[in-house]
TITI-861176 format. One record per residue (C-alpha): x, y, z; residue in one letter. Coordinates in steps of 0.25 Angstrom, whole numbers, plus 5000, padded with zeros to 4 digits. Layout:
BEGIN
<pt <X Y Z> 'A'> ...
***
This chain:
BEGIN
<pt <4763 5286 4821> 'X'> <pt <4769 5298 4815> 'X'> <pt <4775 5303 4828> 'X'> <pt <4780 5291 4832> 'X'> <pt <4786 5290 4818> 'X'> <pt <4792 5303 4821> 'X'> <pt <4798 5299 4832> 'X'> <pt <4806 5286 4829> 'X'> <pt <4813 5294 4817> 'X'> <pt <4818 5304 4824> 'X'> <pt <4824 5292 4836> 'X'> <pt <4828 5286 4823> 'X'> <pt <4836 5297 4817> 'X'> <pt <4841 5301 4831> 'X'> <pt <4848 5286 4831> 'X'> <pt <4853 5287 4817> 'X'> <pt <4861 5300 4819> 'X'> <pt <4866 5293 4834> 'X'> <pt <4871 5283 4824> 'X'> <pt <4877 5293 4813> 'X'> <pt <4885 5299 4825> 'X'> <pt <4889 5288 4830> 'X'> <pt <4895 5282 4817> 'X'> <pt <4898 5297 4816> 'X'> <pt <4906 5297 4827> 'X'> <pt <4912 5284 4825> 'X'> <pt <4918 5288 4811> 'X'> <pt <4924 5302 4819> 'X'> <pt <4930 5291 4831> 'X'> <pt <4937 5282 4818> 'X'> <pt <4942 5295 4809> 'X'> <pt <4946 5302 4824> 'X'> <pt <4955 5288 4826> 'X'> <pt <4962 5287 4811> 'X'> <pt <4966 5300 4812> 'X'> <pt <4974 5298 4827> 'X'> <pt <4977 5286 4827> 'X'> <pt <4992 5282 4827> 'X'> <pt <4989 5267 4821> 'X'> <pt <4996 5268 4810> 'X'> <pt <4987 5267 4796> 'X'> <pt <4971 5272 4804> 'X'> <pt <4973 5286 4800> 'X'> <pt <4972 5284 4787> 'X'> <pt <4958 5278 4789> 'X'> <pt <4950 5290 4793> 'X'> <pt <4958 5300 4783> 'X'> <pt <4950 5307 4776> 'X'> <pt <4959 5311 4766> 'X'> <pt <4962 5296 4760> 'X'> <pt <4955 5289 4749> 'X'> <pt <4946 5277 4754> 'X'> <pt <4958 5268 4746> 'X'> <pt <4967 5273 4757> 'X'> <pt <4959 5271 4767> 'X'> <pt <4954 5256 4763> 'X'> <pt <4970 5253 4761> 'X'> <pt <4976 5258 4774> 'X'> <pt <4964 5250 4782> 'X'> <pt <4968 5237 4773> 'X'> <pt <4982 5240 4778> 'X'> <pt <4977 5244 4794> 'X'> <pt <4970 5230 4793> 'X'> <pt <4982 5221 4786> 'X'> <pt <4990 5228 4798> 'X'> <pt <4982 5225 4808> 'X'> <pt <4979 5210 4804> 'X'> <pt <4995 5209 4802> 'X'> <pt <4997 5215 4817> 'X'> <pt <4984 5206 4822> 'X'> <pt <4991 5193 4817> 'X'> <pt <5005 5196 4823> 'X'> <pt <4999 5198 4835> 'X'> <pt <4992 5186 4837> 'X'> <pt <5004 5178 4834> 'X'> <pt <5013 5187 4843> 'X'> <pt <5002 5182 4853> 'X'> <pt <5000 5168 4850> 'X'> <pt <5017 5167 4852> 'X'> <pt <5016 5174 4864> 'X'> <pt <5003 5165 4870> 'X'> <pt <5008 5151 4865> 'X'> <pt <5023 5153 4866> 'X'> <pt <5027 5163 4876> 'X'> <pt <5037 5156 4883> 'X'> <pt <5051 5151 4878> 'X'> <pt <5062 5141 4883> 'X'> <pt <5075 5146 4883> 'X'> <pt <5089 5145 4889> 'X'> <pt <5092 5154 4903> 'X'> <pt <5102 5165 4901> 'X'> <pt <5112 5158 4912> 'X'> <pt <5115 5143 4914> 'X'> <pt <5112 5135 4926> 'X'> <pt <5123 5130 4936> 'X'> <pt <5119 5116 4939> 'X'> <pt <5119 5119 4955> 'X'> <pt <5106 5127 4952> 'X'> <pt <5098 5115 4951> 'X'> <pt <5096 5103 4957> 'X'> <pt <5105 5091 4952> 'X'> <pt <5096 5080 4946> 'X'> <pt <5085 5070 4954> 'X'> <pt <5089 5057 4952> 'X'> <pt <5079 5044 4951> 'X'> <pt <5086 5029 4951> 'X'> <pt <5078 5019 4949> 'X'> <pt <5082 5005 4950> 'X'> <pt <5078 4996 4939> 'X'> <pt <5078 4983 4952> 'X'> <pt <5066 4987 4960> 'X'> <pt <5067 4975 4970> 'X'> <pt <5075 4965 4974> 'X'> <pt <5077 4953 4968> 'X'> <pt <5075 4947 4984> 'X'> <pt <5063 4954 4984> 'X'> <pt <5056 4951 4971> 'X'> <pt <5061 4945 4958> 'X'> <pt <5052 4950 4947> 'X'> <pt <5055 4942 4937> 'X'> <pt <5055 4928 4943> 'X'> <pt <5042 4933 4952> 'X'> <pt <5036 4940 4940> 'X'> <pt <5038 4925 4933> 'X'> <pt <5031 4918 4942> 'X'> <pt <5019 4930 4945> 'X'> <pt <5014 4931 4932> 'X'> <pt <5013 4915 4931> 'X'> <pt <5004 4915 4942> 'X'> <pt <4988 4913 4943> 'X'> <pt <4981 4926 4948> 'X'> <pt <4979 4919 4963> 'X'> <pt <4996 4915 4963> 'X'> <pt <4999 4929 4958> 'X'> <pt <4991 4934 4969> 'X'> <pt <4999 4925 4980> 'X'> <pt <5012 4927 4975> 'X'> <pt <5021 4933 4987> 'X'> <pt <5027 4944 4977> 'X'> <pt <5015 4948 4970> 'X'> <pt <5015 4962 4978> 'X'> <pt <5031 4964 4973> 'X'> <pt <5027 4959 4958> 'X'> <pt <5015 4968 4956> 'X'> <pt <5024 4981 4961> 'X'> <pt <5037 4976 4953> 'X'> <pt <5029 4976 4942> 'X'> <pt <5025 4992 4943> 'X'> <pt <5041 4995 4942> 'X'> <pt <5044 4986 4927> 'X'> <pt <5048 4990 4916> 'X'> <pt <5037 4994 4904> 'X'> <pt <5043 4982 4897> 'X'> <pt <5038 4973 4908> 'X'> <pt <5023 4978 4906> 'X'> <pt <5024 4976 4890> 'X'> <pt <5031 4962 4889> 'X'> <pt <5029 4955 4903> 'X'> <pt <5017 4960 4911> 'X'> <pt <5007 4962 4900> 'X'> <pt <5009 4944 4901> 'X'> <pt <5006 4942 4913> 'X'> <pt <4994 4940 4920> 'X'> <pt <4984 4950 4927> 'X'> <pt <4991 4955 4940> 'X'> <pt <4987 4955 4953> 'X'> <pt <4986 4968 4963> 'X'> <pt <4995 4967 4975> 'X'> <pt <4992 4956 4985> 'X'> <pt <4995 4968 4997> 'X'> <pt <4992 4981 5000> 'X'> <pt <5006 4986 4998> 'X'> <pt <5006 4997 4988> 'X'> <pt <5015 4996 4977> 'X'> <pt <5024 5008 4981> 'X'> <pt <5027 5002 4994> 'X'> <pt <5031 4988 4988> 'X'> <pt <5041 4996 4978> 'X'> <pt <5046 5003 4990> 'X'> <pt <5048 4989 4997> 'X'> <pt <5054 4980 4986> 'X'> <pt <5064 4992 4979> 'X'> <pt <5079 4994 4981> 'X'> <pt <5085 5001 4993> 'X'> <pt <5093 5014 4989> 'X'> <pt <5104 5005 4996> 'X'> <pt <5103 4995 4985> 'X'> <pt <5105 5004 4973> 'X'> <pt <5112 5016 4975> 'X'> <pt <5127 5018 4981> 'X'> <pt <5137 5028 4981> 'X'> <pt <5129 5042 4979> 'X'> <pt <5138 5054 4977> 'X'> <pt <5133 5067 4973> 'X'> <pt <5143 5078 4971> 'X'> <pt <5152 5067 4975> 'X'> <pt <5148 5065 4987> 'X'> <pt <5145 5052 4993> 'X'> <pt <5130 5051 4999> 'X'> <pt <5123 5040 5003> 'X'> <pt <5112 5037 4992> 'X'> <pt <5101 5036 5004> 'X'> <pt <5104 5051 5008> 'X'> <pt <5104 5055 4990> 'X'> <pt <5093 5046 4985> 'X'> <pt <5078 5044 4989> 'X'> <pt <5068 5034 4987> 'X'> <pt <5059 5039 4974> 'X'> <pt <5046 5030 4972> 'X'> <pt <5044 5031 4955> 'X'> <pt <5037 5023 4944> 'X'> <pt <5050 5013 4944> 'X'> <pt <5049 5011 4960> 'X'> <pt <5058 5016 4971> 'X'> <pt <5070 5024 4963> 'X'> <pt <5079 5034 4972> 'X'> <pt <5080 5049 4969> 'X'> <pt <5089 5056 4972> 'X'> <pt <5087 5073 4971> 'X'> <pt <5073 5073 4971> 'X'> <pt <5066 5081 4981> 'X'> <pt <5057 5076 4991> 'X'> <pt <5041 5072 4992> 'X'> <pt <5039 5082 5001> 'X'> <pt <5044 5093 4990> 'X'> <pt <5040 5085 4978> 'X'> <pt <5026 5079 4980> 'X'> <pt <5014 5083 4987> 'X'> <pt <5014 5073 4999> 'X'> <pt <5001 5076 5004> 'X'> <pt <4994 5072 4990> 'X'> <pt <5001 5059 4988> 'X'> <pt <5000 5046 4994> 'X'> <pt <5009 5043 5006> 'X'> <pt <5010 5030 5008> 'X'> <pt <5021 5026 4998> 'X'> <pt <5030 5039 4998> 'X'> <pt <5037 5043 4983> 'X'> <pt <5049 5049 4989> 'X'> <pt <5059 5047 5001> 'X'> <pt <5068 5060 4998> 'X'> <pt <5069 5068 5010> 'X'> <pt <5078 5081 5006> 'X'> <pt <5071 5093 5006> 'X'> <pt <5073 5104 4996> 'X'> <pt <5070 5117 5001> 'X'> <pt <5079 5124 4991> 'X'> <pt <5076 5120 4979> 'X'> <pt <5062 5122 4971> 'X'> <pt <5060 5117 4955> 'X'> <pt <5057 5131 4952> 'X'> <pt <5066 5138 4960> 'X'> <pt <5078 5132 4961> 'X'> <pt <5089 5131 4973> 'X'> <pt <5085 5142 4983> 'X'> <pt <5097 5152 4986> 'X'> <pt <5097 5144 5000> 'X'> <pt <5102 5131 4993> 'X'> <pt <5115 5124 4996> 'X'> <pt <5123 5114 4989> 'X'> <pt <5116 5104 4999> 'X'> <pt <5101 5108 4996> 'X'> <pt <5093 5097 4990> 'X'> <pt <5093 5095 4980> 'X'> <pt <5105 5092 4977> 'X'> <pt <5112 5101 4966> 'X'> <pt <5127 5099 4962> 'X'> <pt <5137 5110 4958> 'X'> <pt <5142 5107 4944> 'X'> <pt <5142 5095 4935> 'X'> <pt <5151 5083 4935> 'X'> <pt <5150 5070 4938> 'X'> <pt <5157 5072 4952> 'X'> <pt <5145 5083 4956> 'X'> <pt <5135 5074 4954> 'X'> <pt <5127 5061 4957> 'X'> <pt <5132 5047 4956> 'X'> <pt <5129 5034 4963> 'X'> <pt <5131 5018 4961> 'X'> <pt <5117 5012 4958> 'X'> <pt <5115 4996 4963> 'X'> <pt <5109 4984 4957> 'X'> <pt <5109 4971 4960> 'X'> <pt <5109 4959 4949> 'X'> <pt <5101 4949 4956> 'X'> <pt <5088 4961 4957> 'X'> <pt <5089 4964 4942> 'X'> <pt <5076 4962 4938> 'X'> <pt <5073 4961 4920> 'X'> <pt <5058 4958 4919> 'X'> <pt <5053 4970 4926> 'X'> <pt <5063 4982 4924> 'X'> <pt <5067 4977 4909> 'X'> <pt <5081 4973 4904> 'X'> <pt <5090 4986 4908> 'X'> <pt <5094 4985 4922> 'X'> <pt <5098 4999 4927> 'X'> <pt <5092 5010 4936> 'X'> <pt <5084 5021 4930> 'X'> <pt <5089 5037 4933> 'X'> <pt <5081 5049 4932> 'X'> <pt <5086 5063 4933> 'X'> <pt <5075 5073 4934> 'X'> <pt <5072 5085 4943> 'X'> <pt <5071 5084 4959> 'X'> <pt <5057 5089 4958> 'X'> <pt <5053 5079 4948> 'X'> <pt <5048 5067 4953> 'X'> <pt <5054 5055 4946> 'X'> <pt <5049 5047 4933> 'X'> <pt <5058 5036 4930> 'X'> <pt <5052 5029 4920> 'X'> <pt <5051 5040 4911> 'X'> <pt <5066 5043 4909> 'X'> <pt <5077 5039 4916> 'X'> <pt <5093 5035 4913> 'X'> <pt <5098 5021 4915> 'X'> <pt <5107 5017 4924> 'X'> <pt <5111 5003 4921> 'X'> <pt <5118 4994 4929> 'X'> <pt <5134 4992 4929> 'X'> <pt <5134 5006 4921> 'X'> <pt <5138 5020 4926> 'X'> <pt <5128 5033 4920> 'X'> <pt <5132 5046 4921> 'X'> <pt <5122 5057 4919> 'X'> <pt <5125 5070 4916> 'X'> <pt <5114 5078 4918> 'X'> <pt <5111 5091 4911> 'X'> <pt <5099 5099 4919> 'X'> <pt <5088 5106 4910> 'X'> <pt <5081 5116 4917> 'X'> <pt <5069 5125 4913> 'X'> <pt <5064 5135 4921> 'X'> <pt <5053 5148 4919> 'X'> <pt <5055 5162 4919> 'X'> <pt <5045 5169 4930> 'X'> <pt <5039 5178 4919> 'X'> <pt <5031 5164 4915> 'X'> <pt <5024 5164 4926> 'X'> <pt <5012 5172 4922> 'X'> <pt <5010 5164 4911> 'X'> <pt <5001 5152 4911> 'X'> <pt <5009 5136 4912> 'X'> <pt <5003 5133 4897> 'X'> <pt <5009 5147 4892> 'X'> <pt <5023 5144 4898> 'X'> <pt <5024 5128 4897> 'X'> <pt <5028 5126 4911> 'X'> <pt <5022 5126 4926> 'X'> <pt <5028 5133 4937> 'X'> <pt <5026 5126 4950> 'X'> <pt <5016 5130 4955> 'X'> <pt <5007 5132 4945> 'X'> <pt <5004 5117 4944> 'X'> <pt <4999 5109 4955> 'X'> <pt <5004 5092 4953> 'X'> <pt <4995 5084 4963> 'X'> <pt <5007 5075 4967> 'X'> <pt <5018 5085 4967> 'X'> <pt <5024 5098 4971> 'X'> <pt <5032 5101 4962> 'X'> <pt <5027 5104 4946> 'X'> <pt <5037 5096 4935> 'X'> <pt <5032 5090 4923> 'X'> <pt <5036 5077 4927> 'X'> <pt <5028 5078 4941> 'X'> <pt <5017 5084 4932> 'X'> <pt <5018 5071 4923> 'X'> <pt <5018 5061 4934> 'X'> <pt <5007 5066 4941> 'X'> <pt <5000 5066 4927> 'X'> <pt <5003 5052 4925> 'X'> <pt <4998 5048 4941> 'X'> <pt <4984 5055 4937> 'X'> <pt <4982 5049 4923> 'X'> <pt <4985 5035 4928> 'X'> <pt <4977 5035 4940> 'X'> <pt <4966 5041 4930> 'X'> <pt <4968 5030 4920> 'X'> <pt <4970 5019 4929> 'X'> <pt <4963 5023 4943> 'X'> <pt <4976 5022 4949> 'X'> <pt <4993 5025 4948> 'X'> <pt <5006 5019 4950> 'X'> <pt <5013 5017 4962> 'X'> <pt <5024 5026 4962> 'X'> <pt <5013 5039 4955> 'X'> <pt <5010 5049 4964> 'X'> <pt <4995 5048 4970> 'X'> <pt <4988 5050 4983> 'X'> <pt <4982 5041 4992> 'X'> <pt <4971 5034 4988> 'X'> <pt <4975 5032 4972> 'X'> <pt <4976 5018 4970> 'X'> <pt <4990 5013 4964> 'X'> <pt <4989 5004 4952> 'X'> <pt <4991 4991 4952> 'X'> <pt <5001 4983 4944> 'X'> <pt <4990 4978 4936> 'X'> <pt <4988 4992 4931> 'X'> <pt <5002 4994 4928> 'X'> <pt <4996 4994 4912> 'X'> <pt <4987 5007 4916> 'X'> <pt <4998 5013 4922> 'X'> <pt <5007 5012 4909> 'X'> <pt <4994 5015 4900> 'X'> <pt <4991 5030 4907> 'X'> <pt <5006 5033 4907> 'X'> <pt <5005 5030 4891> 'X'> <pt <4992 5037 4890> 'X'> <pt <4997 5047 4897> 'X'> <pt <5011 5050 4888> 'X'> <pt <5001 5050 4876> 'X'> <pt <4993 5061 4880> 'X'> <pt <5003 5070 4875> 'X'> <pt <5000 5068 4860> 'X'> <pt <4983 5071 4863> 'X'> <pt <4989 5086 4865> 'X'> <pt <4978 5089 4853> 'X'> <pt <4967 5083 4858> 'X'> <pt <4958 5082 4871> 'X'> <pt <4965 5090 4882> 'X'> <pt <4954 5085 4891> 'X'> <pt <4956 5069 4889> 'X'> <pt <4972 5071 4890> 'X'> <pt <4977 5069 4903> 'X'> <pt <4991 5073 4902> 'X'> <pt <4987 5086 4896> 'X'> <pt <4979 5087 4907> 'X'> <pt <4990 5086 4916> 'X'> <pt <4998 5098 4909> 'X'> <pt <5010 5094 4913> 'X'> <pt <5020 5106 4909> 'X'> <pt <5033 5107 4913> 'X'> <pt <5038 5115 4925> 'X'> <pt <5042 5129 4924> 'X'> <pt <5055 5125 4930> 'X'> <pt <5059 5113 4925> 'X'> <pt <5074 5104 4926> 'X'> <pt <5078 5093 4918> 'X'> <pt <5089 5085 4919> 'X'> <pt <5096 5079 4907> 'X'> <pt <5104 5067 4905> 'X'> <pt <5118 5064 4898> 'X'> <pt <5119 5048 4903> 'X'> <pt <5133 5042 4901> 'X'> <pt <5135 5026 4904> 'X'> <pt <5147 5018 4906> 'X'> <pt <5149 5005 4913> 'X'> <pt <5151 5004 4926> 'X'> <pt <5161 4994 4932> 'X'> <pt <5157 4995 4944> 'X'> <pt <5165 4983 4951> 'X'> <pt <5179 4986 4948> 'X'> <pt <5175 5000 4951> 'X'> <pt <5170 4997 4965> 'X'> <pt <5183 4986 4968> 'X'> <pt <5191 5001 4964> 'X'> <pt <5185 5010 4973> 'X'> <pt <5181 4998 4984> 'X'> <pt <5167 4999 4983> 'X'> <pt <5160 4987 4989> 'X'> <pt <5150 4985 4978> 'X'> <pt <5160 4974 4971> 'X'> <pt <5157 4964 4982> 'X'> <pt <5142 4965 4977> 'X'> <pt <5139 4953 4969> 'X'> <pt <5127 4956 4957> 'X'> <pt <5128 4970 4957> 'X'> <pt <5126 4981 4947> 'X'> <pt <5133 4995 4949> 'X'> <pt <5129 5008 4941> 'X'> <pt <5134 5022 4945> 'X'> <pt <5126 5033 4941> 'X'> <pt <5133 5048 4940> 'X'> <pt <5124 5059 4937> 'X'> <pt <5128 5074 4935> 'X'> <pt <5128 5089 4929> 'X'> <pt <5133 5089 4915> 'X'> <pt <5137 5104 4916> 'X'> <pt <5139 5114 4926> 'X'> <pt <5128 5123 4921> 'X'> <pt <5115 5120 4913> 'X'> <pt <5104 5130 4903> 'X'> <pt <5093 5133 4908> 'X'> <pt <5080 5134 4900> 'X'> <pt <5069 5144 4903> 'X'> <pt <5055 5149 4901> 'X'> <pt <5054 5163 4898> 'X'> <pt <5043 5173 4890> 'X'> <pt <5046 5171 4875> 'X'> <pt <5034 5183 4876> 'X'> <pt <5030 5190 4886> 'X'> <pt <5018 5200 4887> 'X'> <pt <5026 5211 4883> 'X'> <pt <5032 5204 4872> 'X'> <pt <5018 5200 4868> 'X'> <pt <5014 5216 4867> 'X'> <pt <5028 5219 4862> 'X'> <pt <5025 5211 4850> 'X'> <pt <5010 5215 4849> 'X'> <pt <5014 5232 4849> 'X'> <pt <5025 5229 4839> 'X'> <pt <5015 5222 4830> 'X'> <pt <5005 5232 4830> 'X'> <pt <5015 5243 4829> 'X'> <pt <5021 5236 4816> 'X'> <pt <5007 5233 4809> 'X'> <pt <4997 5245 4814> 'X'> <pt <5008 5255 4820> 'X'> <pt <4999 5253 4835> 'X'> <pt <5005 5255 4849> 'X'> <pt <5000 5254 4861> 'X'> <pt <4995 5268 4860> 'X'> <pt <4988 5265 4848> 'X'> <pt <4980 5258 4854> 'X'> <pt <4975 5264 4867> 'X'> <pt <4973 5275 4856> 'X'> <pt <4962 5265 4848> 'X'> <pt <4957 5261 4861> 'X'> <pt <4955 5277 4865> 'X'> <pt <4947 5279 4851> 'X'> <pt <4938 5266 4854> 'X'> <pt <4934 5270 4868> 'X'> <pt <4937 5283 4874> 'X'> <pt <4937 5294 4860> 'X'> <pt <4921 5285 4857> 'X'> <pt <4918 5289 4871> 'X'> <pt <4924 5303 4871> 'X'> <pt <4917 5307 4859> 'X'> <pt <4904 5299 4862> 'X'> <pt <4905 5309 4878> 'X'> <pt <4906 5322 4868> 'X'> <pt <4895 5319 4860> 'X'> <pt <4886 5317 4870> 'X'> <pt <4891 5329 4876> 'X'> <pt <4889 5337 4865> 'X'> <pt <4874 5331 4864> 'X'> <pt <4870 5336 4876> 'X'> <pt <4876 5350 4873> 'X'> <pt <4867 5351 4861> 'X'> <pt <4854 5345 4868> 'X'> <pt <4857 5356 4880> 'X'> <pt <4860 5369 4869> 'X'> <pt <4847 5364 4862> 'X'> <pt <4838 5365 4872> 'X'> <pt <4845 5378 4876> 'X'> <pt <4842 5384 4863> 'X'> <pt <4827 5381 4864> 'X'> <pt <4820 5393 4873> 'X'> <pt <4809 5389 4884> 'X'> <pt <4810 5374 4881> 'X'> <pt <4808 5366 4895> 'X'> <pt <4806 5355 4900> 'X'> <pt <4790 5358 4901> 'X'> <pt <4788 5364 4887> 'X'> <pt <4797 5350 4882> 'X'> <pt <4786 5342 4891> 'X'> <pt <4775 5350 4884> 'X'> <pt <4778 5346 4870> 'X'> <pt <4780 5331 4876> 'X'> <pt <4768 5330 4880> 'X'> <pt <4760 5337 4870> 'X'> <pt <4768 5328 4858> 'X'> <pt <4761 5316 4869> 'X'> <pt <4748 5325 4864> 'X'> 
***
């Protein structure tokens, strides 16, 4: 028991004196730093020639310092992370020939003729019908779909009193019925001049199948450069446009090859006389006051030719027997290529390539929010409206769904206030609908006078005064101004401004530079393991003179005393 006594203490002292040098060594490493150190305030730590008072002031003010700087950076980088873009005006304005002139959407407010279908006497007599009358009533087919194209009003006040409605007697899909009972382009539109230049409308406008049926666009480019045709359905086509664009991209503009010509069509300058105007037709005996509500008039959009139209969401009246002048005031948004490398959610926007839309090749918000609305209403109601975007095999709603319909597009609208809750059960959030990196608005400055248009036409010898019952509007849009600003996204701060900010900081609070640093990291790695190489250097110097200093020692004399201790 004694020897074995005798043994532990000395491991035990041997550990104790490792510890002592270590804490030994330690201490030498911190003085060694204070005293060379070029922070400002840490030589005063390890000077022996100061009072402990000193020494326990200049650490209160070291730590004050170094809290201060710690605060001011993490602001610096909370500015930097949560708002490192900023919106603000280019250094140059934009001429109005560098972008396209605005896509326009008219849409009638008579979608069929009064030969064809009156809605308000057939309406009367449909919903005072049996469920087996209603069924056998010639005009059911026109009826059901006519009622996917009324106003809200109709749903509130009128349909909600009728009786439950019946599906289409054929097999005839709804989009196919529109196309058969609308207005020719011949019908509506005459006289199209753009940069006064008398074209036929046919050859300007095309056929554009939206939420308020067949409209005519004119600027929009076509489906095969708009929507992914191999995805959506085929059999009832959204778009007749036929020009092709192979100069012009949302992103980057007109292409150097680009003439006057190139479609889309831009004009050179503003006025009146370099712009768009036509004469839009409607006839009094198909004015219809049950369905499309009390103001007869055609609905105008002006949005982007990459934008597929939205009507119902805002539009500018066109009302009969008036003419409206729209002068147009383009707002344009566009990011600078330094954004790239940050991510959508940092920069607010979405380059086109960065999202994918199912049904569209081109990223906008408002395809974004279309295709957002197609995909909740089919969730919601296991199927969408006619004129939404979908492949084949998605069942089209009925009209007797037309109150689901409305209830996801309101669903949908009020998603936008549960922004502090779930992000998992709201749908529109899902959808992350940012706006596009490249962006162009087009705003409107609306002027409306009466139009006398028959003693107008008897001047200039028209042959619209020997049509009896009709109604003449003339709609004139155009560049307000030669030139536009143009807004743009740029780094409000960078990386380098970022560690800019950071070294000044640190160099007002602790007097710290970069070298600084790579100093505190040398004396926290390479000096512990410098010092740590020489000592064990100098341990096996000192085993090696020991043993040199003993005469006739071996290795079988120390073998002997092993063995007789074992004794």
């Amino acid at each position: 028991m004694t020897t074995t006594s005798e043994t532990i203490r000395p491991s035990r002292e041997m550990e104790r004196s490792k510890v002592q040098l270590a804490s030994a060594g330690a201490k030498e490493l911190f003085l060694e730093y204070c005293s060379n150190s070029s922070v400002h305030g840490v030589r005063y730590f390890g000077c022996r020639e100061r009072s402990l008072c000193e020494k326990f002031w200049w650490v209160v003010v070291f730590v004050l310092s170094v809290g201060s700087c710690v605060m001011l950076i993490l602001k610096t980088y909370q500015k930097w992370d949560q708002t490192p873009v900023i919106v603000s005006f280019n250094e140059k304005s934009t001429p109005v020939w560098q972008i396209p002139f605005p896509a326009v959407t008219i849409c009638p407010q008579t979608k069929v003729k009064s030969e064809i279908l009156n809605f308000s006497r057939d309406f009367g007599e449909f919903i005072n019908m049996d469920s087996d009358e209603a069924g056998d009533f010639n005009r059911t087919d026109y009826l059901l779909t006519m009622m996917q194209l009324c106003e809200r009003t109709f749903y509130t006040i009128v349909l909600r009193e009728a009786h439950s409605l019946p599906n289409k007697a054929s097999h005839q899909s709804y989009a196919s019925i529109v196309r058969e009972m609308s207005l020719s382009m011949y019908q509506m539109m005459e006289y199209c001049m753009i940069r006064s230049e008398l074209k036929f409308c046919e050859d300007m406008f095309s056929h554009t199948m939206t939420e308020e049926g067949i409209c005519v666009s004119f600027n929009l480019l076509s489906a095969a450069e708009l929507l992914r045709t191999d995805v959506i359905q085929t059999a009832d086509p959204y778009l007749s446009e036929h020009h092709k664009a192979p100069h012009w991209t949302l992103e980057q503009g007109y292409s150097p090859e680009a003439t006057l010509s190139s479609y889309p069509y831009r004009t050179l300058g503003p006025g009146y006389s370099a712009g768009l105007s036509l004469l839009l037709l409607s006839s009094n005996h198909d004015l219809d006051y049950l369905c499309r509500g009390p103001v007869q008039a055609f609905k105008v959009l002006l949005h982007s030719s990459a934008e597929y139209p939205q009507v119902s969401q805002r539009f500018v009246h066109v009302p009969v027997d008036q003419e409206v002048t729209i002068a147009v005031k383009p707002q344009m948004v566009t990011t600078t290529e330094g954004l790239r490398s940050y991510t959508p959610e940092r920069r607010q926007c979405f380059f086109n390539n960065e999202r994918y839309l199912q049904f569209f090749k081109i990223y906008t918000q408002d395809n974004c929010e279309l295709e957002c609305l197609t995909n909740y209403t089919l969730q919601r109601c296991n199927c969408v409206k006619f004129s939404m975007m979908y492949s084949n095999g998605t069942p089209v709603c009925e009209t007797n769904q037309i109150y689901c319909m409305l209830d996801a597009e309101n669903d949908l609208l009020e998603m936008d206030l549960l922004s502090h809750q779930d992000q998992q059960a709201n749908f529109r959030a899902q959808c992350n609908c940012l706006p596009a990196c490249t962006s162009i608005q087009y705003d409107a400055e609306i002027t409306q006078t009466d139009f006398d248009w028959q003693k107008w036409s008897q001047a200039i010898e028209l042959p619209l005064n020997s049509t009896t019952g009709m109604h003449v509007a003339r709609l004139g849009i155009y560049f307000k101004e030669a030139q536009f600003m143009t807004s743009k996204r740029s780094e409000l701060y960078g990386l380098t401004d970022f560690l800019a900010n950071c070294g000044g900081l640190l160099g007002l609070c602790m007097g710290v530079s970069l070298l600084s640093l790579v100093e505190l990291c040398y004396f926290c790695t390479v000096r512990p393991f410098s010092l740590w190489r020489k000592q064990k250097r100098a341990e096996v110097d000192a085993k090696n003179l020991k043993y040199d200093e003993v005469p006739g020692i071996s290795l079988l004399s120390m073998s002997m005393k092993g063995d007789k201790d074992l004794q």
